[in-house]
Structures are given as C-alpha cells and as structure tokens.
C-alpha positions as CSV (number, residue, x, y, z in Angstrom):
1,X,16.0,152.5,140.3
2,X,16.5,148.6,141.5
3,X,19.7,149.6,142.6
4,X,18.7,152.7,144.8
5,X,16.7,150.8,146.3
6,X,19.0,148.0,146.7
7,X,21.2,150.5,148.3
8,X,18.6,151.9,150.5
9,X,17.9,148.8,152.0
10,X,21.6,147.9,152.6
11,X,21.9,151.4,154.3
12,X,18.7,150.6,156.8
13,X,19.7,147.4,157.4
14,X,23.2,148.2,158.8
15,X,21.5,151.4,160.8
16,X,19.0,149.2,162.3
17,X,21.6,146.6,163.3
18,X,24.1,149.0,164.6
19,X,20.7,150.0,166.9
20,X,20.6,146.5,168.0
21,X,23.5,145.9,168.8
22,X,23.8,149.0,170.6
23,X,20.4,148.8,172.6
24,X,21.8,146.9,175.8
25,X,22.0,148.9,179.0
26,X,25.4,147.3,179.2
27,X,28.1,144.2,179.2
28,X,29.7,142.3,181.4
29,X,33.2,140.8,180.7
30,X,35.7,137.7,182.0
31,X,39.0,139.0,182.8
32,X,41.6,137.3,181.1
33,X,44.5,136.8,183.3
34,X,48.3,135.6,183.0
35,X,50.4,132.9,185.1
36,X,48.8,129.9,182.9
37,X,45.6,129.5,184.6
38,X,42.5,128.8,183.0
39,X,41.1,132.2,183.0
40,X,38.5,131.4,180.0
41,X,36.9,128.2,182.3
42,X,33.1,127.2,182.2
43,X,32.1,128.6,178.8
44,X,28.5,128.5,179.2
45,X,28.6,130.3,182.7
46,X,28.4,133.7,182.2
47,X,26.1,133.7,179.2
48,X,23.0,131.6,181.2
49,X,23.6,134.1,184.4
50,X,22.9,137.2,182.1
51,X,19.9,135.7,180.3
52,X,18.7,134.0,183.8
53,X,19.1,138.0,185.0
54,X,17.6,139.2,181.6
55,X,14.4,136.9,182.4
56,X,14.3,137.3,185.6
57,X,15.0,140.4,187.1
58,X,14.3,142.6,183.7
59,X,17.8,143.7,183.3
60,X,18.9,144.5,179.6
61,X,22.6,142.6,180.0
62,X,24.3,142.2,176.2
63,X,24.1,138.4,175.7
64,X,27.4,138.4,175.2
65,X,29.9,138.8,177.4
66,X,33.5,140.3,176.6
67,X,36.6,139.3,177.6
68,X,39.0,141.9,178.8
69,X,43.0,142.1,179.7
70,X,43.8,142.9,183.4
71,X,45.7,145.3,182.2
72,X,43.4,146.7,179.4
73,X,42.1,150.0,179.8
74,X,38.8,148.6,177.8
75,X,38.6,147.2,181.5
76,X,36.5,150.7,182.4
77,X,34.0,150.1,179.8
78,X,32.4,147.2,181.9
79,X,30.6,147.7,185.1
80,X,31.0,144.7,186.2
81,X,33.9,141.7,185.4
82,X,33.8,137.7,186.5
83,X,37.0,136.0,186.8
84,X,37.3,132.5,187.5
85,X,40.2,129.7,186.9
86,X,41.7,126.2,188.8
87,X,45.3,127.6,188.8
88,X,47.8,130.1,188.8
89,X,47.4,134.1,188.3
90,X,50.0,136.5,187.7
91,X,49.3,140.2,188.3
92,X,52.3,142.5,186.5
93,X,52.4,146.0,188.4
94,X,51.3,147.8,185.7
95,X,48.1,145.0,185.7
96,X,47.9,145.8,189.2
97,X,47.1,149.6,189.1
98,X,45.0,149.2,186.0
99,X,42.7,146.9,188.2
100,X,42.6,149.0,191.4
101,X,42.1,152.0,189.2
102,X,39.4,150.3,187.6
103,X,37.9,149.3,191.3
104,X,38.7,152.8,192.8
105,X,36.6,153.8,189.6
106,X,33.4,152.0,190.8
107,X,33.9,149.0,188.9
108,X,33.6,145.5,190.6
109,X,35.2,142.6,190.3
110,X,33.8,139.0,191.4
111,X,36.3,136.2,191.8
112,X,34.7,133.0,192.1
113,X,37.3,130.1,192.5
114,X,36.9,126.8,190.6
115,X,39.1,125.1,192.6
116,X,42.8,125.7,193.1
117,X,42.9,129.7,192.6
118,X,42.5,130.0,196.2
119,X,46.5,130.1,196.9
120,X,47.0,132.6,194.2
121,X,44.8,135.3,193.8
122,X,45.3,136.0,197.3
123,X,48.8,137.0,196.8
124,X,47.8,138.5,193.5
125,X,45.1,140.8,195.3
126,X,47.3,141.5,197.9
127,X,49.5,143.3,194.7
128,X,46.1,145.6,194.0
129,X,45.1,146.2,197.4
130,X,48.1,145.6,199.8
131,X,46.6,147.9,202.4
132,X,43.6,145.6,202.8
133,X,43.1,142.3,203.3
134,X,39.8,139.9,202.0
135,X,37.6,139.8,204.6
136,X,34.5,137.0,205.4
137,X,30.9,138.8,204.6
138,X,28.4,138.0,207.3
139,X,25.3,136.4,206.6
140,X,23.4,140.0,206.8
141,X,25.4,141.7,203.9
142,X,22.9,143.1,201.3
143,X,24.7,141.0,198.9
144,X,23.2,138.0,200.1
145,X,19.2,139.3,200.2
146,X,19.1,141.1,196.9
147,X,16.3,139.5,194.4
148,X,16.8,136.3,196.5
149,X,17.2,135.7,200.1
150,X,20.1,133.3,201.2
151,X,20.0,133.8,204.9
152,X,22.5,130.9,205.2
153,X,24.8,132.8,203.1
154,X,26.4,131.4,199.8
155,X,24.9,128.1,198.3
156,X,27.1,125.0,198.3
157,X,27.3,123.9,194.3
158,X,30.3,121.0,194.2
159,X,32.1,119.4,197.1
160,X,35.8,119.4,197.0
161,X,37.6,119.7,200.7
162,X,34.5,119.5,203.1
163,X,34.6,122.6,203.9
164,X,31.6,125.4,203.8
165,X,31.4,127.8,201.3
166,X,32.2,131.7,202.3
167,X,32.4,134.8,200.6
168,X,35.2,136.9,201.1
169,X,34.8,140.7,200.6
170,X,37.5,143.4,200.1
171,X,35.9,147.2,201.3
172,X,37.4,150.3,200.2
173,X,36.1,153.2,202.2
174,X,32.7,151.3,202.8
175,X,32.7,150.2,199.6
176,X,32.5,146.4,198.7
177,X,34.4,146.7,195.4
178,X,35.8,142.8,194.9
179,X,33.7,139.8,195.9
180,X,35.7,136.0,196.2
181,X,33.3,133.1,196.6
182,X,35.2,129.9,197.8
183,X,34.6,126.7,198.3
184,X,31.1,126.8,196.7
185,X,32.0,126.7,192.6
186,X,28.8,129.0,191.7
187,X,30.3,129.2,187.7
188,X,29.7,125.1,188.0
189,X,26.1,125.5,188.6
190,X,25.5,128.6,186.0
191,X,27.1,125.9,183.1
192,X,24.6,124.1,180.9
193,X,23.4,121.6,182.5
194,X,24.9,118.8,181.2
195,X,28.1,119.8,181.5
196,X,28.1,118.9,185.4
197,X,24.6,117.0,185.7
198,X,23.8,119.9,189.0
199,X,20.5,118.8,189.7
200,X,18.0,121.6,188.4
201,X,17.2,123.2,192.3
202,X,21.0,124.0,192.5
203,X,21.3,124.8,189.5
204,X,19.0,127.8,190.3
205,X,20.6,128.5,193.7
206,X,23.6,128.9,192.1
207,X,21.8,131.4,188.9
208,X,20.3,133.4,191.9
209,X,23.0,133.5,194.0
210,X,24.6,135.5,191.1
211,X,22.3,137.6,190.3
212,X,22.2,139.2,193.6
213,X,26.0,139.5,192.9
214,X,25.4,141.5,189.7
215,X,22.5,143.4,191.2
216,X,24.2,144.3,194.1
217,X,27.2,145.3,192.0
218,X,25.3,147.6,189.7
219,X,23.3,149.2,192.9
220,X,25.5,150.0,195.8
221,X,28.4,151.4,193.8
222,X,29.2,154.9,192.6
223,X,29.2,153.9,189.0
224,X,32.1,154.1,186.6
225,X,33.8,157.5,186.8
C-alpha cells in the first residue's frame, strides 16, 4: 500500500510540475550567433527585464530565457529574441532566410549593440533584408511611449564615442519587425547591478526602456504564423 502511494505521489508531482513549467504565456530567447562575437554577453540582462516586466506590467514571461541558433527553426517558437555582442557576426545564407522567415513570420528581433557590433550586423542584416535599409525611429514611434513615456527617445546608459543614442528600425510593409539600439548599451543597465555600478534611476530607464520594446513587440505584430 506504502508503495502505491509512493507511486501516486511521484505521478502528481511530475504532472503538477510539468503544469508549472508549462503555465507561462511565453519565452523569450538570445540568439546565438557565429563570426566569434560574444553573442551570450551580460548574463543577468535578460532575466531582470522579464521579471522587471513580470512585476510591472503583469506579463507572464518564462523566467528563463532560451537561447536559440540563427539558423534554428526552434527560432519560431519565441515571439520575441534579443541579440547583443561587442564584435563580429556572421550570417550563413541558409541563417539568413531562417531569420527573415522567422521576421516575415511576425517574429521580432531586437539588436541592442554593446559596443563594437555596429560595423557588422549592418552588413549581416543587409544579408536578411537587402531590399531595406535600418532606418532612424522618430521620437513619436509607439515604441518609445508604451508603459513609459520617453519623449526624448532612447535613454543614454554608458558613454563610449560621445555620440547620442538612436534607435534604428527596419519596416516591412508597415511593420517594424527588427529594432537596433546604438550607442545607448540598454543590456548594461538591465545587468545586476553591481556588475556596472549604473546608478539605480538609470538602471530603471534602461528596465523600462525595454519593456516598451517587448510590449510593443508582442502588440503591434501579427503574431507568429
């Protein structure tokens, strides 16, 4: 009898934790890239962005995000993927059309560079979408007044060249399907906080700044087809 009920117990623990682990509304993933850039940078990012957007804006984010191949086609089952790095990125073709698929699809992809990707994934994105070109958001795009208002458009989280942060946009048939923030480092300020010492009121800029990003992604898009 001990043992049925050993057995039973067993049995209800591994349904209810397959419920668990299946009760998110969804995951986000880091796309892991080739070329021998840093692809898997600021460790801590992504998982204080979901649970600042989990407390904050009552979203239901896994806690933990995935990490996904460009060239995967596990790349579908996320609605929305962060990629960030300091150096090179190398797109194959076949990686190529697996990402535009994946964008034409009503996925969305957020680049955020951590200094130095700048010269590359321009080329790289030029392989995905060479009939557009990235293109600056104004300071009115919806992206920037989603839970939080940024009227001045992207906040400024590290210096590096002097120059002002901007947020580059590529649009496919009205669609914003990739976002590239440059020259602000918003992955430096969702880090613990000792890893860069960001002051706590940037800090938050920065946690807000992308969570309009993934609310905007999740709401102006056609979902994943």
């Amino acid at each position: 009898m001990l043992k049925n009920y050993t057995l039973a117990f067993i049995l209800i623990f591994i349904v209810c934790t397959a419920s668990m682990a299946q009760s998110y509304s969804f995951r986000i993933a880091k796309l892991k890239y080739n070329g021998g850039g840093d692809w898997y940078a600021n460790k801590t990012s992504l998982p204080n962005l979901i649970r600042f957007c989990n407390q904050n804006l009552n979203m239901n984010i896994a806690p933990d995000e995935a990490v996904v191949e460009v060239g995967s086609p596990e790349i579908l089952s996320y609605p929305f993927v962060h990629m960030t790095g300091h150096g090179n990125v190398v797109f194959s073709d076949a990686e190529a059309l697996n990402l535009r698929n994946y964008l034409l699809s009503g996925g969305f992809l957020h680049i955020d560079d951590n200094y130095g990707l700048d010269k590359y994934i321009r080329n790289e994105m030029k392989k995905v979408f060479p009939e557009y070109e990235f293109v600056e958001l104004p300071f009115d795009h919806p992206i920037y007044s989603q839970k939080f208002n940024f009227t001045g458009g992207l906040p400024k989280i590290h210096e590096h060249d002097n120059k002002p942060p901007q947020g580059f946009g590529i649009i496919h048939k009205g669609r914003l399907v990739c976002f590239y923030t440059y020259e602000t480092d918003l992955g430096n300020g969702w880090e613990d906080r000792e890893v860069h010492n960001d002051p706590e009121h940037v800090r938050q800029q920065a946690l807000r700044m992308g969570a309009n990003i993934i609310t905007y992604a999740l709401t102006h898009g056609d979902g994943l087809q």
